[in-house]
C-alpha positions in Angstrom: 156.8 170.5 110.4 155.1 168.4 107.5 158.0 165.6 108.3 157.0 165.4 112.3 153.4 165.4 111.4 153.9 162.2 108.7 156.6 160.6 111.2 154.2 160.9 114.3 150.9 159.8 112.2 152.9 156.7 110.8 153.5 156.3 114.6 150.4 156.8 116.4 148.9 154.1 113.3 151.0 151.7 114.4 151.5 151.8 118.2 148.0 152.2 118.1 147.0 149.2 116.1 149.9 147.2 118.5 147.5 148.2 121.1 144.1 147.3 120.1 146.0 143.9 119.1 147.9 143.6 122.8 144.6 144.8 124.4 142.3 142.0 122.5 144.8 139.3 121.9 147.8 139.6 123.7 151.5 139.4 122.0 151.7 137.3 119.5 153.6 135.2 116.7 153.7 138.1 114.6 151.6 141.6 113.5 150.8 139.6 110.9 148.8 136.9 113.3 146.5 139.2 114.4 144.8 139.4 110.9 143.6 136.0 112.2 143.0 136.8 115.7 141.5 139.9 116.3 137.8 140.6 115.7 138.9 142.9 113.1 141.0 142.2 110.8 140.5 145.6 108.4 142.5 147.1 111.0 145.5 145.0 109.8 145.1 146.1 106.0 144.6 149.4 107.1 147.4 149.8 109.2 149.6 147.6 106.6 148.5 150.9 103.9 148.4 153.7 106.1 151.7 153.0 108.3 154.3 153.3 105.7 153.3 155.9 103.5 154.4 158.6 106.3 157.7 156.8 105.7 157.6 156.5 102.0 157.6 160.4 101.7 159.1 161.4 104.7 162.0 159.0 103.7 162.2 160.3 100.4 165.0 157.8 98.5 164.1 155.1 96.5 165.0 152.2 99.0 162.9 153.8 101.6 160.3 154.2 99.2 160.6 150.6 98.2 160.6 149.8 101.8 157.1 150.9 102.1 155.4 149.5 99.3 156.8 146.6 100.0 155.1 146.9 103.7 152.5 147.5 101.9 152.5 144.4 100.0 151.4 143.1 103.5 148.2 144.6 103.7 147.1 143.6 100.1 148.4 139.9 101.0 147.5 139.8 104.7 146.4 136.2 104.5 149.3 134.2 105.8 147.7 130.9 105.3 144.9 131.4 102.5 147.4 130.0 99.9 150.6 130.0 98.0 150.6 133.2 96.4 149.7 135.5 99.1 151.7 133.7 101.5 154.6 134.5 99.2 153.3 137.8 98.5 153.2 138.5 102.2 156.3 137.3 103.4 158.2 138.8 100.2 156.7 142.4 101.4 157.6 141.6 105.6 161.1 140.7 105.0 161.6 143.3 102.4 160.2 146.0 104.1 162.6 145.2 106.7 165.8 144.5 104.6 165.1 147.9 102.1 164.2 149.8 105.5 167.1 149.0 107.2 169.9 149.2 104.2 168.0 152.5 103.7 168.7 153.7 107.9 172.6 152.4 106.7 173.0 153.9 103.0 170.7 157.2 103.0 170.7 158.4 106.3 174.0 157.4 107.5 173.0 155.9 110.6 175.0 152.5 110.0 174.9 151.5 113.7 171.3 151.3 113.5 171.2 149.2 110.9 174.0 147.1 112.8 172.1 147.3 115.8 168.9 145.7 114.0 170.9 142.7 112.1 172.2 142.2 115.0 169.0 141.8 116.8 167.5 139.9 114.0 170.5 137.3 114.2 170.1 136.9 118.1 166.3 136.3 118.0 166.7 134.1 115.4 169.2 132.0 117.0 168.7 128.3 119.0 169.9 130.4 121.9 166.7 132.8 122.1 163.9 131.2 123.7 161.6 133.8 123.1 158.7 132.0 120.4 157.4 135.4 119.5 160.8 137.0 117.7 159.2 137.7 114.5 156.5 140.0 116.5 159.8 141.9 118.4 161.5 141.8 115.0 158.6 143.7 113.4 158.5 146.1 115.9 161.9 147.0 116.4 162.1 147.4 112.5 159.6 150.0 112.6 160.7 151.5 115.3 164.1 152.3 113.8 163.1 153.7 111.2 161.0 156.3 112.9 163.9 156.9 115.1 166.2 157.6 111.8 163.9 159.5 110.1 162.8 161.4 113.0 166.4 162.7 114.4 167.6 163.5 110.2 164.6 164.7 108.8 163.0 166.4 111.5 165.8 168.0 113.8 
């Protein structure tokens, strides 16, 4: 019961900061734009703490855990284009809360076609064929996403 209460707070964070964001904003480049776009921003950094934790312990392994601090990362570094550092510090945590999420969906919980599924993904939106200009917003999401969906069908039922 603990587990479903974690998995649907880490949710309900996030879908509802994708809201407020969609609602003020619209879609956009990335989550990480609307640190700069909407009116405000603490809801980034708070959302970029609060999400992953749920998923940190809920996950339980070390590269899940990994995957959320690294998540994490983002909300201490939110500022894309403030300077180097944090630019490096925030795209570091993005992609490698992604990659450690994913290899953890593959490795710890078995669910390799998820983890397929998302590379796959991540190689199409990337591609000259896609001509959607948002991909790394869809990318985020679908990310996320997956790993609720993992955690929630092998920790909770």
């Amino acid at each position: 019961m603990t587990n479903l209460f974690l998995l649907l707070a880490s949710f309900s964070i996030f879908v509802g900061y994708l809201i407020y964001v969609y609602c003020t904003v619209g879609v956009l480049k990335s989550v990480s734009d609307s640190f700069y776009r909407v009116k405000q921003p603490v809801f980034f950094i708070l959302t970029m703490f609060l999400m992953p934790i749920p998923l940190m312990v809920v996950g339980s392994t070390p590269l899940m855990f990994f995957a959320g601090a690294f998540i994490c990362f983002v909300g201490a570094a939110p500022g894309l284009i403030r300077d180097d550092m944090e630019e490096r510090v925030h795209v570091i945590g993005a992609t490698g809360g992604i990659i450690l999420g994913t290899a953890s969906i593959w490795i710890d919980l078995h669910m390799w076609y998820l983890s397929v599924g998302m590379l796959l993904f991540a190689v199409y939106s990337c591609s000259k064929w896609n001509k959607i200009h948002n991909h790394t917003w869809w990318l985020e999401i679908v990310a996320f996403m997956l790993m609720i969906i993992a955690l929630f069908i092998k920790r909770v039922l």
